[in-house]
C-alpha positions as CSV (number, residue, x, y, z in Angstrom):
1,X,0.0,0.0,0.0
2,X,1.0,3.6,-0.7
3,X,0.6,6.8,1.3
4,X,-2.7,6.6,0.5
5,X,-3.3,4.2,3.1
6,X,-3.4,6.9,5.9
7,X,-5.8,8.8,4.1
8,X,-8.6,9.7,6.6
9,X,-12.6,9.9,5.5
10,X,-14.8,12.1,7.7
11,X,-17.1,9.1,9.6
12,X,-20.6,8.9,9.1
13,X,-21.0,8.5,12.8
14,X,-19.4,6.8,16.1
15,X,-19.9,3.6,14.6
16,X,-19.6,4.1,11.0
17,X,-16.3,5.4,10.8
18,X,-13.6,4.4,8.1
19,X,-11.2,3.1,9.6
20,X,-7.8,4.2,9.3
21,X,-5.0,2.2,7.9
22,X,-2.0,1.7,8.8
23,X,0.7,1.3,5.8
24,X,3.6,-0.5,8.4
25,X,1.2,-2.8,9.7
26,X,-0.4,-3.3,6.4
27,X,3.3,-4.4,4.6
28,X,4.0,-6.6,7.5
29,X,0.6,-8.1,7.6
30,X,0.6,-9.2,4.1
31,X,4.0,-10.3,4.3
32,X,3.0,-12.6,7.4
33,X,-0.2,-13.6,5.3
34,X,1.8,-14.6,2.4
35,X,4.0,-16.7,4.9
36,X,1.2,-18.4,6.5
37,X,0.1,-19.4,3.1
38,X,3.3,-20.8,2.0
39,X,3.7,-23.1,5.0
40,X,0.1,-24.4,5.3
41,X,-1.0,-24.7,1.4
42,X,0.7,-26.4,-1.6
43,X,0.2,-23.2,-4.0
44,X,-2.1,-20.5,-4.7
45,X,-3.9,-20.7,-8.1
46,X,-5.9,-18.5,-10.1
47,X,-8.7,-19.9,-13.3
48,X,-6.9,-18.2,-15.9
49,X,-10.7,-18.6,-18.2
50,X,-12.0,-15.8,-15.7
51,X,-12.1,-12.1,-15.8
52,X,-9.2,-10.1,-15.3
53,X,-9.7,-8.4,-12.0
54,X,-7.6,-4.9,-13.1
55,X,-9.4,-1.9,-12.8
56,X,-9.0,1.7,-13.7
57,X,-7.7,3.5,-10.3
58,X,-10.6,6.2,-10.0
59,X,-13.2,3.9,-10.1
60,X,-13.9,1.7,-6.9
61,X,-13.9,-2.0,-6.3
62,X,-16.3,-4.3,-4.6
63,X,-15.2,-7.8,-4.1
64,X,-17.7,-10.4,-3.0
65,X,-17.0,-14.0,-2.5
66,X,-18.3,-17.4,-1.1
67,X,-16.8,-18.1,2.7
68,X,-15.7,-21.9,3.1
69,X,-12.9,-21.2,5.0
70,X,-10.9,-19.8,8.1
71,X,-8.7,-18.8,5.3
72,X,-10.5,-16.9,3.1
73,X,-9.8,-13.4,4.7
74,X,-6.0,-14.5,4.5
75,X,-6.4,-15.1,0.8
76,X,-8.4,-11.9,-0.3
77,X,-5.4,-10.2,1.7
78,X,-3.0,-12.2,-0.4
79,X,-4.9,-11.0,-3.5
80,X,-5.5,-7.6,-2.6
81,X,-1.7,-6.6,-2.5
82,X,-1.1,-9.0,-5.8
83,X,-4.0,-7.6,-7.7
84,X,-4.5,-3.8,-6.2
85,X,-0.9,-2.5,-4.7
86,X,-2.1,1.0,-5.1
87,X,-5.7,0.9,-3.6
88,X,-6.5,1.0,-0.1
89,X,-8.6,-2.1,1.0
90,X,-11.5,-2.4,3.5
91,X,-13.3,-5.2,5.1
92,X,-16.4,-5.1,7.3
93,X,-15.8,-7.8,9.5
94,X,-18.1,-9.3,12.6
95,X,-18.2,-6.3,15.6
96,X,-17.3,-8.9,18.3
97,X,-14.1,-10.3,16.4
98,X,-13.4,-6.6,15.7
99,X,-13.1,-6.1,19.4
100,X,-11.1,-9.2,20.3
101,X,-8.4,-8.4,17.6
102,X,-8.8,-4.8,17.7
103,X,-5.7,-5.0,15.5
104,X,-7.7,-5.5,12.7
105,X,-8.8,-2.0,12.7
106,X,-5.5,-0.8,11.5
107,X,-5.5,-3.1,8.4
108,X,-9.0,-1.8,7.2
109,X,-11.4,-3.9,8.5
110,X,-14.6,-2.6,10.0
111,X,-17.3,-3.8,12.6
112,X,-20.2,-4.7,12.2
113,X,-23.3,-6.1,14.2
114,X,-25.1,-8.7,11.6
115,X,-28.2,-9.5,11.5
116,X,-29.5,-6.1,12.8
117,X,-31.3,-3.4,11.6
118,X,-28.3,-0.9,13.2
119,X,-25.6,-3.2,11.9
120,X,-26.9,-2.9,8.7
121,X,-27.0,0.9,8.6
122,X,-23.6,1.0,9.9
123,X,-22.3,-1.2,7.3
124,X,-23.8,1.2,4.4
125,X,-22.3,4.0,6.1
126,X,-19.3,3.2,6.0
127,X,-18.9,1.0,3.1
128,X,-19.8,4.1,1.2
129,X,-17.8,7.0,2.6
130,X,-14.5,3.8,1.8
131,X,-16.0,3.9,-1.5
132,X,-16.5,7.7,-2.5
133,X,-14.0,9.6,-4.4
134,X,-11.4,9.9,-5.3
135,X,-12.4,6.1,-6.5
136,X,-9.0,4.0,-5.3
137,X,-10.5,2.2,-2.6
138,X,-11.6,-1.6,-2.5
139,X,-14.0,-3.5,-0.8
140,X,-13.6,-7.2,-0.3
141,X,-16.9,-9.2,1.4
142,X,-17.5,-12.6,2.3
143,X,-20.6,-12.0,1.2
144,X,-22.7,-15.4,2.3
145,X,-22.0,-13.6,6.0
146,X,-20.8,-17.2,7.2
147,X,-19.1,-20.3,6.4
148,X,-20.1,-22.5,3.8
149,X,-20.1,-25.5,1.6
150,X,-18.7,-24.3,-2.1
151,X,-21.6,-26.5,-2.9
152,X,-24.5,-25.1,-1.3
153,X,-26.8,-24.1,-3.9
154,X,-29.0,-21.9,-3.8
155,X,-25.9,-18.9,-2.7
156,X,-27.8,-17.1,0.7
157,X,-26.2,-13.7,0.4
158,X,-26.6,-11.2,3.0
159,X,-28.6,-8.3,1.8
160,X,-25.9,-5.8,2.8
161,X,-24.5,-6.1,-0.6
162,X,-27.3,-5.8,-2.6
163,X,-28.7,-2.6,-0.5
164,X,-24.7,-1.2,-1.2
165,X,-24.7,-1.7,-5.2
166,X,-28.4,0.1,-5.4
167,X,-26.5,2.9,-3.7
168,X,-23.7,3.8,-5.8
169,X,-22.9,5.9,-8.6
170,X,-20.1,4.4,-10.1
171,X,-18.4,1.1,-9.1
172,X,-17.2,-1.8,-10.8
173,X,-18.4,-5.1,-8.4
174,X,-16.8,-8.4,-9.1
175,X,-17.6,-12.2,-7.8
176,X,-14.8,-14.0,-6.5
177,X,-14.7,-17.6,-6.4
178,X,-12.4,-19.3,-3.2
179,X,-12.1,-23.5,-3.2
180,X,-9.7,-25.5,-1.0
181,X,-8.9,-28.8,-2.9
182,X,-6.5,-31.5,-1.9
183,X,-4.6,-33.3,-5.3
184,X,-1.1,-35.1,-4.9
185,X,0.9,-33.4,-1.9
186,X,-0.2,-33.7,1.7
187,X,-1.2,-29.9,1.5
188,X,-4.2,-28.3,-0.5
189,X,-4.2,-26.2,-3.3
190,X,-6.2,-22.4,-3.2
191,X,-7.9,-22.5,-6.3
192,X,-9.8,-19.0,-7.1
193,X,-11.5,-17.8,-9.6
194,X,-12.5,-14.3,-11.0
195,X,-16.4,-14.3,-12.2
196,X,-17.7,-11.6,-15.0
197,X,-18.0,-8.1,-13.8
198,X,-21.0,-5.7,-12.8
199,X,-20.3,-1.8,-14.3
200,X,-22.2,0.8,-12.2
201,X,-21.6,3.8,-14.5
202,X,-24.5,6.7,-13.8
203,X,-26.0,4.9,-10.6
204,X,-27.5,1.5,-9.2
205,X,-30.7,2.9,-8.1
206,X,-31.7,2.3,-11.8
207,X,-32.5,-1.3,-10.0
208,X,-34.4,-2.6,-7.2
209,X,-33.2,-4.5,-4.2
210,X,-34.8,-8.0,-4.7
211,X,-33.0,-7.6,-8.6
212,X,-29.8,-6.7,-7.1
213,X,-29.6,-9.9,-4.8
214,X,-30.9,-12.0,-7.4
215,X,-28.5,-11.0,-9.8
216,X,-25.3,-11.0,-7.6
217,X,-26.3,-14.4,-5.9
218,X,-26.6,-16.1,-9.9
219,X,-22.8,-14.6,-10.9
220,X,-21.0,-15.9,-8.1
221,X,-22.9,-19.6,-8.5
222,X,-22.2,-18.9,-11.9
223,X,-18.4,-18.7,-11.1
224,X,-17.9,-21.1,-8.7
225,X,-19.6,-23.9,-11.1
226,X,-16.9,-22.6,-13.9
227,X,-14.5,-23.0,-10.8
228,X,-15.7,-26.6,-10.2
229,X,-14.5,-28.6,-13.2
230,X,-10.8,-27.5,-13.2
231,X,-11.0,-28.6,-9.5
232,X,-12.3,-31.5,-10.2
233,X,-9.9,-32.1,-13.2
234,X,-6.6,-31.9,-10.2
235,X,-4.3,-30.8,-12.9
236,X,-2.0,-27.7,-12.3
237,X,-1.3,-26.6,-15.8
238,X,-5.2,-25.5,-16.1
239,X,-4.3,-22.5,-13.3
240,X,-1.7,-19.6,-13.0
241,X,0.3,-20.1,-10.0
242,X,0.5,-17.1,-8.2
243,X,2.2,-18.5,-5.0
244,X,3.6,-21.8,-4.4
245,X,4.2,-23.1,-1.3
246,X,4.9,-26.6,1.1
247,X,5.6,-29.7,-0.4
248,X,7.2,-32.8,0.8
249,X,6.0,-35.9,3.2
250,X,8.6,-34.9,6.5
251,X,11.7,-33.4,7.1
252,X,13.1,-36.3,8.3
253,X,11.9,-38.6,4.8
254,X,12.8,-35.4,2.9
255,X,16.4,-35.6,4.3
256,X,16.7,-38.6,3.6
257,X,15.4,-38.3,-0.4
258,X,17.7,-34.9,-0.2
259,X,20.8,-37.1,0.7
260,X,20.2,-39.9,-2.1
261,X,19.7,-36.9,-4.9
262,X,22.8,-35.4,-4.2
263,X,25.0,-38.7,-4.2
264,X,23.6,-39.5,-7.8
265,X,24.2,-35.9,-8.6
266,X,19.9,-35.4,-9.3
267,X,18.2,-31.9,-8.7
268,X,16.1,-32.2,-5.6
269,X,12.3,-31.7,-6.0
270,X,10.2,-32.4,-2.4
271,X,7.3,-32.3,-4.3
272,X,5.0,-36.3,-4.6
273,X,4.0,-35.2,-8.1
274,X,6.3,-33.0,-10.9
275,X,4.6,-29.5,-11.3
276,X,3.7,-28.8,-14.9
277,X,4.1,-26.0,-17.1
278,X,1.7,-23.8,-16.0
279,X,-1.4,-22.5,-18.7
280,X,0.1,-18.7,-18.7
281,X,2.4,-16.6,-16.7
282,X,2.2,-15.6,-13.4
283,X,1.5,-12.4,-11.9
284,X,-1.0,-10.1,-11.4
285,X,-3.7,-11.2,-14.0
286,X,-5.8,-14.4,-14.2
């Protein structure tokens, strides 16, 4: 994140207030995010077949997604700094966690009370004074509001969203797709996937609430059954690696294969299975 980070937005109130972010905490965080998912996943991969998630910088970002996992907010942090360096990045996040890792404040996220009329207001408040001008900030939300199956059809999305979109002038909302597969190492992969856009250019209002939710719920099924089959199809070179990460069986069995490799004079690969090429580059674009 750049300067912008420390940028502060009058508050709508006591309890809507953007929080404000702090770039240190924010590099170290993501650093210690991208750590965490190097030692507990085999890679990070991206559906190249998706949308490409860059976006001009004065026009702001919201990023919904299923929620089947602990991991997910460590992910979207993951992406945020891959995909959006230059934007500042909010979260609205439950008010009770909020207070037990008040931390979290400084990083972006936000409280909120779910499932209440006041939490609800609170959320719009703020989510829209992070998204007014000048346009360079991002919104990421697990929008099902708590953890799921990837399967669960039909998609329950809170209503937050949908009351959010009809707000906004200008906005470009995308569905992001999260699955946590095991294949051939003894650590899963992160498979995500980027779903086709929604442009808000001259106002959501244009559309009713119930259309809204409808719509949002049917792109992100949408995405996560074009997620599905590549899953299910456990081969690497179908995905963009953007981060790889453990592979091996144990040190001590490792050490051991280590040992043999070098007395025959072999490269050393930990991984069960050889990685393929992969189906394009890596870096910042599915």
């Amino acid at each position: 994140m750049g300067d912008a980070g420390t940028t502060s937005i009058a508050p709508a109130d006591a309890r809507g207030r953007v929080p404000r972010i702090s770039p240190l905490l924010w590099r170290w965080f993501g650093w210690y995010a991208e750590r965490a998912l190097r030692k507990s996943f085999h890679a990070v991969r991206v559906d190249p077949t998706g949308a490409d998630p860059a976006t001009p910088g004065d026009v702001p970002v919201i990023i919904y997604s299923n929620h089947p996992s602990w991991w997910d907010p460590m992910v979207a942090i993951f992406l945020a700094r891959r995909w959006f360096p230059d934007r500042r990045h909010y979260w609205p996040i439950d008010a009770a966690m909020l207070e037990k890792y008040r931390f979290f404040g400084k990083l972006g996220f936000f409280g909120v009370e779910p499932g209440t009329a006041r939490g609800g207001a609170s959320f719009l408040r703020t989510a829209t004074a992070a998204l007014a001008p000048p346009g360079d900030a991002c919104l990421w939300i697990a929008a099902e509001g708590e953890f799921a199956d990837v399967r669960r059809r039909p998609l329950r999305l809170r209503p937050g969203l949908a009351h959010l979109a009809r707000r906004l002038g200008r906005a470009r909302i995308l569905p992001l797709a999260l699955e946590y597969a095991f294949w051939t190492e003894r650590t899963p992969e992160v498979l995500v996937r980027v779903g086709e856009s929604i442009e808000i250019d001259g106002g959501g209002a244009a559309r009713d609430v119930e259309d809204w939710q409808a719509d949002l719920a049917r792109r992100l099924e949408v995405n996560l059954d074009a997620l599905s089959a590549p899953t299910m199809g456990r081969d690497p070179a179908q995905f963009t690696t953007l981060l790889g990460g453990a592979a091996g069986t144990n040190w001590a069995y490792d050490a051991w294969r280590r040992a043999r490799a070098a007395v025959s004079g072999r490269r050393f690969d930990p991984a069960h299975m050889p990685e393929p090429r992969p189906a394009a580059p890596g870096g910042g674009r599915p």
